[in-house]
C-alpha positions in Angstrom: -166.2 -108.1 -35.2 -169.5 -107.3 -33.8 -169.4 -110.7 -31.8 -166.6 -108.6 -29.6 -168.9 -105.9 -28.9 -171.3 -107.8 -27.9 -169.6 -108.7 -24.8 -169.0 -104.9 -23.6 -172.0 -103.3 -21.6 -172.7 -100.4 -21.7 -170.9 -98.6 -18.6 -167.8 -99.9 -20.1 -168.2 -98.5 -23.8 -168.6 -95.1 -21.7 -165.3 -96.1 -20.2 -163.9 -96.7 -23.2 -165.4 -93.6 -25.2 -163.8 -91.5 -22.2 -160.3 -93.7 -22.2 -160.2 -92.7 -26.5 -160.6 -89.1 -25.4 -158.1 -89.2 -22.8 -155.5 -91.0 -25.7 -156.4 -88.8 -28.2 -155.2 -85.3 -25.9 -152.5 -87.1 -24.8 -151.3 -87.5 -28.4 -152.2 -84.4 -29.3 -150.2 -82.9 -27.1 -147.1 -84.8 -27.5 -147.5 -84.1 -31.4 -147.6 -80.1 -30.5 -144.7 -80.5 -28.5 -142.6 -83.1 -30.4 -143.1 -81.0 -33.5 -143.2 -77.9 -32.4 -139.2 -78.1 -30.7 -138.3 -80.2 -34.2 -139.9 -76.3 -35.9 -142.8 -78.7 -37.5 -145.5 -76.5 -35.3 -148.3 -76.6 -38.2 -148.0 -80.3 -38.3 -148.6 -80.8 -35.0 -151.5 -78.3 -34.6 -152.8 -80.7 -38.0 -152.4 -83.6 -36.2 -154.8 -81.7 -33.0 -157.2 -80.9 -35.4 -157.1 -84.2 -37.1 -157.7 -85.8 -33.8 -160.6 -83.2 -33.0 -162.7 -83.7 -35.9 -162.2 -87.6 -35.5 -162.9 -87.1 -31.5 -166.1 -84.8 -32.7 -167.2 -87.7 -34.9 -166.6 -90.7 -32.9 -169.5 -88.5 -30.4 -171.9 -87.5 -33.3 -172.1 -91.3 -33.9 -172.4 -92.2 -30.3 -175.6 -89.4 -30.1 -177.0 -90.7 -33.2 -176.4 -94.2 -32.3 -178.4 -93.6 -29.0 -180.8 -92.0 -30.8 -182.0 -94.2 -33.1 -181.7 -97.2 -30.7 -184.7 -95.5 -28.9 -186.8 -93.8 -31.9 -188.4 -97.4 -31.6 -187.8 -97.0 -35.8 -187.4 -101.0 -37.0 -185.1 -99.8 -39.5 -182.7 -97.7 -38.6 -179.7 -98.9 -40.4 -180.3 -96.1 -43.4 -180.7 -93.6 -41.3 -177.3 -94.1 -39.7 -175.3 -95.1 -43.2 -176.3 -92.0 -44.0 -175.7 -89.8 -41.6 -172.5 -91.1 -41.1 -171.3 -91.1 -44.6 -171.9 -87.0 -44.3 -170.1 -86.7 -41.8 -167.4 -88.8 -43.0 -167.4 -86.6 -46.4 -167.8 -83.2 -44.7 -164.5 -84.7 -42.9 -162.7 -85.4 -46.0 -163.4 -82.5 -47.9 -161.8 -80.5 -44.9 -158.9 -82.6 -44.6 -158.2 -82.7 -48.3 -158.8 -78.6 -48.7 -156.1 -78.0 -45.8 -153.6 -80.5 -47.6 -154.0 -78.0 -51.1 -154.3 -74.6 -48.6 -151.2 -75.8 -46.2 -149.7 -79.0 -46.7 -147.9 -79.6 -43.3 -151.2 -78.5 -41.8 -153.3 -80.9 -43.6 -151.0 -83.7 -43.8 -151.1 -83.5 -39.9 -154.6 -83.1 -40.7 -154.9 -86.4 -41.9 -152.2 -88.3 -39.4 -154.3 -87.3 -36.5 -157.3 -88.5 -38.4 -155.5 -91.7 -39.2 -153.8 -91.8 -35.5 -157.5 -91.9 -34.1 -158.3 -94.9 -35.9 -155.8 -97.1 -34.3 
């Protein structure tokens, strides 16, 4: 797996950060409409807000990513598990508390997240 990214520069992982943005309003937006004429409207605003807080952490890891490649910090492998795995919990307490406050909401909560992924 990382033998693949070694072969992408780092013009085209912008490129591809800003093509992953571009996907993820797109299907956003077809999700709000989709659902919203089949009357599934909070799924489709879950599925936004799924893809929004995956969007939001795909660019905290990109800034922290950045970051630590230029603290000039040997190891900076902790520092990154761990910030990561914060953000990753912060994530799924949110996802999992819309599911038990509004389940279509947080079951489209949890598409988008899982959309974002592929």
């Amino acid at each position: 797996m990382i033998d693949a990214f070694s072969q992408v520069s780092l013009p085209q992982i912008s490129t591809v950060a800003r093509r992953t943005s571009l996907a993820a309003l797109a299907i956003g937006g077809i999700a709000v409409i989709a659902l919203g004429l089949t009357g599934h409207a909070l799924v489709g605003m879950g599925v936004c807000l799924g893809l929004a807080m995956a969007l939001g952490n795909f660019r905290l890891i990109s800034r922290a990513t950045v970051k630590a490649s230029t603290s000039g910090n040997p190891d900076t492998r902790r520092p990154l598990a761990l910030n990561t795995l914060g953000r990753m919990g912060v994530i799924t307490v949110i996802a999992f508390g819309l599911v038990f406050l509004s389940r279509p909401l947080g079951f489209g909560t949890l598409v988008g997240l899982a959309a974002f992924q592929f």
